[in-house]
C-alpha positions in Angstrom: 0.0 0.0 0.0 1.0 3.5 -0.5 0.1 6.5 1.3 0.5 10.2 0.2 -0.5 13.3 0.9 -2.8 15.3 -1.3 0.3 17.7 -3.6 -0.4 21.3 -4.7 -0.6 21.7 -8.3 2.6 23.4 -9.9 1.3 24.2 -12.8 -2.8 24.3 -12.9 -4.1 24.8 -16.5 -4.0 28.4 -16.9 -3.5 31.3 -19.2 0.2 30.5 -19.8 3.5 28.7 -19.0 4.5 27.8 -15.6 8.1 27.2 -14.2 8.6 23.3 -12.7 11.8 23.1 -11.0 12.3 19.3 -12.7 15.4 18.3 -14.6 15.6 15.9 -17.8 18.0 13.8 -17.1 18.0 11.3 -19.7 15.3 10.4 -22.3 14.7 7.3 -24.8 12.5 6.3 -27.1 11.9 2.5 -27.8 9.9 1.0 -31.2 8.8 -2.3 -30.4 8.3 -5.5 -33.0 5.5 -8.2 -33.0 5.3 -9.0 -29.4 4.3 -12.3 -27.9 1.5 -14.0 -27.7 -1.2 -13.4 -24.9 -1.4 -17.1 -24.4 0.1 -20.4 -25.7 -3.1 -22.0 -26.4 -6.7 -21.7 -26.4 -7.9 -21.1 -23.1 -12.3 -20.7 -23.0 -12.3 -19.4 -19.3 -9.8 -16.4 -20.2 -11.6 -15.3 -22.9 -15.0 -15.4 -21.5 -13.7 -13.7 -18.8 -12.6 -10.9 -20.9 -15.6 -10.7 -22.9 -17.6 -10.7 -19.7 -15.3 -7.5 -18.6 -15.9 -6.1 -21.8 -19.5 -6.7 -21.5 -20.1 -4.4 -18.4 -18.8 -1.5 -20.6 -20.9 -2.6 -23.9 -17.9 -2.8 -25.9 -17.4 -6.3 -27.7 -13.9 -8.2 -27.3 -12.0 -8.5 -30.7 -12.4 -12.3 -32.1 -9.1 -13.8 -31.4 -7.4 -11.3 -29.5 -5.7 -13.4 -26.8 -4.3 -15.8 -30.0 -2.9 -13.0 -31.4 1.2 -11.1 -30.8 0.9 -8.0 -28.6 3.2 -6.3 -26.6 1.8 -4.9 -23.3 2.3 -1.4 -21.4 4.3 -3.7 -18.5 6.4 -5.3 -20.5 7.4 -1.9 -23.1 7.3 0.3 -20.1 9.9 -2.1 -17.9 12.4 -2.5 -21.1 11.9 1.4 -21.6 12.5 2.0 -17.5 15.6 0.1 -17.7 17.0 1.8 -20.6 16.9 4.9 -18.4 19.6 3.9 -15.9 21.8 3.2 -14.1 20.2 5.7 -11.4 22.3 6.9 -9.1 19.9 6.4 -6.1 16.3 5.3 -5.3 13.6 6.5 -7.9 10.7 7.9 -5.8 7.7 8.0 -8.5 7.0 6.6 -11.5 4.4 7.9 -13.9 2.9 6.2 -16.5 1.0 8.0 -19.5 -1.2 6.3 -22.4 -3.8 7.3 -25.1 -5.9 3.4 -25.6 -6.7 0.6 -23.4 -3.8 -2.1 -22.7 -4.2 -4.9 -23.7 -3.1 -6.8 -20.9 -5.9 -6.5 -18.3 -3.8 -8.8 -15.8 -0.8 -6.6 -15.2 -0.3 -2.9 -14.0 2.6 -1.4 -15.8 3.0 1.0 -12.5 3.2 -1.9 -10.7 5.1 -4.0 -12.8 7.7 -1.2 -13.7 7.8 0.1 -9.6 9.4 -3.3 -8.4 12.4 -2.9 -11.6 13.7 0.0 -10.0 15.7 1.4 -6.8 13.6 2.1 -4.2 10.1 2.3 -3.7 8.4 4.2 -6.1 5.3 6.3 -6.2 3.1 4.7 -8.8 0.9 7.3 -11.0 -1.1 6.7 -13.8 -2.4 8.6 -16.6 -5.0 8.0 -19.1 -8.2 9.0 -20.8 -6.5 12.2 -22.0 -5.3 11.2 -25.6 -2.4 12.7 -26.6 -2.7 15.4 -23.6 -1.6 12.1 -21.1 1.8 12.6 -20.9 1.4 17.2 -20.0 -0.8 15.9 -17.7 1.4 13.1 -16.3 4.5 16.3 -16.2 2.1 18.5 -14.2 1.5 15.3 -11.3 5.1 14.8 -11.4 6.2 17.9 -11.0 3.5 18.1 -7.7 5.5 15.8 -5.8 8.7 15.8 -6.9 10.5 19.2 -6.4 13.0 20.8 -3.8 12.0 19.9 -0.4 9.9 17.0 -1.7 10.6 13.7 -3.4 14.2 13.7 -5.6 14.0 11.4 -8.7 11.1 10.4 -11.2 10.9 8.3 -14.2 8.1 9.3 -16.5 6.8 6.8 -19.2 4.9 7.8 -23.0 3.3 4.4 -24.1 1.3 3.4 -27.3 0.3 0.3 -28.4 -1.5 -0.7 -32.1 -3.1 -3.9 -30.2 -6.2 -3.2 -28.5 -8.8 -5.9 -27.1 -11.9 -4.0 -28.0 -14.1 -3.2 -31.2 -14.7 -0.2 -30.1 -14.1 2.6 -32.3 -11.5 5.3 -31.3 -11.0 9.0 -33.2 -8.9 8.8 -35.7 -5.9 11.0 -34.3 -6.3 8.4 -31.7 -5.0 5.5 -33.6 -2.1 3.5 -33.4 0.1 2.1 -35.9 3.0 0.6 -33.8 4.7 0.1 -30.2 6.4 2.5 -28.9 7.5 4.2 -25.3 9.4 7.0 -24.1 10.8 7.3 -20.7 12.1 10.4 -19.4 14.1 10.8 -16.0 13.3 13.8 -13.8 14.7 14.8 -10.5 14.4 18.1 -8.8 16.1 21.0 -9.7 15.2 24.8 -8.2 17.8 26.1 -11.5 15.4 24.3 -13.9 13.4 25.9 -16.5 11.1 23.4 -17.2 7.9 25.3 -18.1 4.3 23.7 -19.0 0.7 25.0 -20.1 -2.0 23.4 -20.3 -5.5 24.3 -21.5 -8.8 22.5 -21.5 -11.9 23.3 -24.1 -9.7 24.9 -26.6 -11.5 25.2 -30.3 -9.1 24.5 -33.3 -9.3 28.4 -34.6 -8.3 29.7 -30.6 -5.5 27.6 -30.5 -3.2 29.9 -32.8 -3.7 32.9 -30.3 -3.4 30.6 -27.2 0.1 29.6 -28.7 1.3 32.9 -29.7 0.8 34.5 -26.0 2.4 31.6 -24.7 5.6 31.4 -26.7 6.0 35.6 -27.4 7.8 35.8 -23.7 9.9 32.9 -24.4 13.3 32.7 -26.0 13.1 31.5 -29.2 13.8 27.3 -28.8 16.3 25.9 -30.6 13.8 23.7 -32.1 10.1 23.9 -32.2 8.4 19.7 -31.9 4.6 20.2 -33.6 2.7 16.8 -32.4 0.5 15.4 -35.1 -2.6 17.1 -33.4 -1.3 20.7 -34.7 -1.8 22.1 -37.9 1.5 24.6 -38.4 -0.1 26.6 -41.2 -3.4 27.3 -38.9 -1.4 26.8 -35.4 2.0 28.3 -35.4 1.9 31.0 -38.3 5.3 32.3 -39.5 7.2 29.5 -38.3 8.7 27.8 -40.8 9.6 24.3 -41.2 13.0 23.6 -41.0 16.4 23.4 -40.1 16.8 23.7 -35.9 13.3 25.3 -35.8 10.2 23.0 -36.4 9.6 19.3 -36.4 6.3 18.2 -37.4 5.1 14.7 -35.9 2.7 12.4 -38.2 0.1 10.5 -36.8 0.2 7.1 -35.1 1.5 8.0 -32.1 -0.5 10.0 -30.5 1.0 9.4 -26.9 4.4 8.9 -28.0 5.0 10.5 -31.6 6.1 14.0 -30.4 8.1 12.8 -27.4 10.2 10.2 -29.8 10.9 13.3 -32.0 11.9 14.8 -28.9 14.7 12.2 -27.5 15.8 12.0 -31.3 17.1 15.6 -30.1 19.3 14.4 -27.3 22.5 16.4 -27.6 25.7 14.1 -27.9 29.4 14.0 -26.6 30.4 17.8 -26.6 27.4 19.5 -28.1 25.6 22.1 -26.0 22.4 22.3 -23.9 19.6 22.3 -26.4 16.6 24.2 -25.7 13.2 22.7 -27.2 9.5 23.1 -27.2 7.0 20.3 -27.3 3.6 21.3 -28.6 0.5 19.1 -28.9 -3.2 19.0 -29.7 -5.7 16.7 -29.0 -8.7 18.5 -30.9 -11.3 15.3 -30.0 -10.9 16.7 -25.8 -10.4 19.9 -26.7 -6.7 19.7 -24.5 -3.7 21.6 -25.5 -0.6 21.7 -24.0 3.0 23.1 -24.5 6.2 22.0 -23.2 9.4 24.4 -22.8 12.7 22.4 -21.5 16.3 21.9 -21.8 18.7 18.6 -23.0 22.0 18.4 -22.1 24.5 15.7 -23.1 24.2 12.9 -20.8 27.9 13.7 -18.6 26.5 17.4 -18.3 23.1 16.3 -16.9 24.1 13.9 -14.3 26.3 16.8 -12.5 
């Protein structure tokens, strides 16, 4: 069991950015091939019991699903977790962010992923938010783990193309592969970490909510468009191009952005790179932006 206190929001969804005093430390992204199967054989009572789960929602378990290759949010998330280290001390929360359903309804991957690493993590969980999961799963993070509160967090992107149910999802909701992103975060009052979030937000306000929020800020040395922005309609006068913006395409819609995003981790020698992560999830209305600095691995662990 774990008990903890109720945090105070660090960055509330609000007009614009807000400070977080977190630290990337390291970031990887992780593509994923066929997977395994759910089980070796045919087993009735499994699947009825599935189908009877998916029964008290009214969605309709896919014919065949536990015969066919997947590979879950436990086992992409632990492979993606590991990657992140070695830590140099107990991880105290791990949060977890996805856009569809898992399809392994046997096995947390908070749960699974919290006994890989040092310590005893915080387990937290985001979902139900399309591509707005992983701002949202920043925002918790950054609630807890800050000077004078918890140290170290790992925070975990996930889409899977594999889903158990019929059910229809949006269409910048689907997923065409396996993929993860894990980011490590510890805190860090010199940070400039700096989120927005905003809820309700009609594709033609989202070009004026963007411009407000990016006109104090230094100009990033790249700009990461998820696939949920339009550039022409969102981010007039930026042009696409060399070191300043990165469109996403869709797929990914938990994940796509963030991959582009530890593509940009800045080698051996280079400099601190400053970036921008932008992304639109028009079916919730959500949009949030994401201001924050790489360094080359031997610079961020000091």
């Amino acid at each position: 069991m774990y008990l903890s206190a109720a945090a105070t929001p660090a960055a509330p969804p609000g007009p614009g950015p807000v400070r977080l005093p977190l630290r990337v430390r390291g970031i990887t992204a992780r593509r994923f091939g066929p997977g395994r199967r759910f089980v070796r054989g045919p087993v009735p009572w499994l699947e009825q019991y599935f189908a009877d789960l998916a029964g008290i929602y009214d969605v309709g378990l896919r014919p065949g699903f536990l015969e066919t290759t997947r590979n879950s949010y436990a086992g992409m998330a632990a492979e993606t977790a590991l990657a992140l280290g070695p830590f140099d001390g107990p991880v105290d929360l791990l949060a977890t962010a996805h856009a569809v359903e898992d399809s392994d309804m046997e096995r947390s991957p908070t749960g699974h992923v919290c006994e890989l690493l040092p310590g005893d993590p915080l387990p937290l969980g985001v979902s139900d938010q399309g591509s707005a999961a992983p701002f949202t799963a920043l925002r918790l993070t950054s609630a807890y783990v800050r000077p004078g509160g918890l140290g170290r967090a790992v925070l975990i992107a996930l889409d899977q193309s594999s889903r158990p149910y019929a059910a229809p999802v949006p269409p910048e909701r689907e997923v065409t592969a396996d993929c993860a992103v894990g980011l490590w975060l510890t805190a860090d009052e010199d940070a400039d970490t700096r989120l927005a979030q905003w809820t309700g937000v009609r594709p033609e306000a989202v070009a004026g909510l963007l411009a407000g929020a990016l006109a104090p800020e230094p100009a990033p040395g790249v700009l990461l468009a998820g696939a949920g922005v339009d550039p022409g309609r969102d981010l007039p006068g930026h042009a696409e191009g060399a070191g300043r913006l990165v469109t996403t395409g869709r797929g990914l819609p938990c994940t796509g952005v963030w991959e582009n995003l530890a593509r940009l981790q800045p080698g051996p020698g280079d400099g601190p790179l400053r970036v921008t992560v932008i992304e639109y999830e028009r079916a919730l209305g959500h949009l949030g932006l994401c201001s924050l600095t790489l360094y080359p691995r031997e610079e961020a662990d000091r």
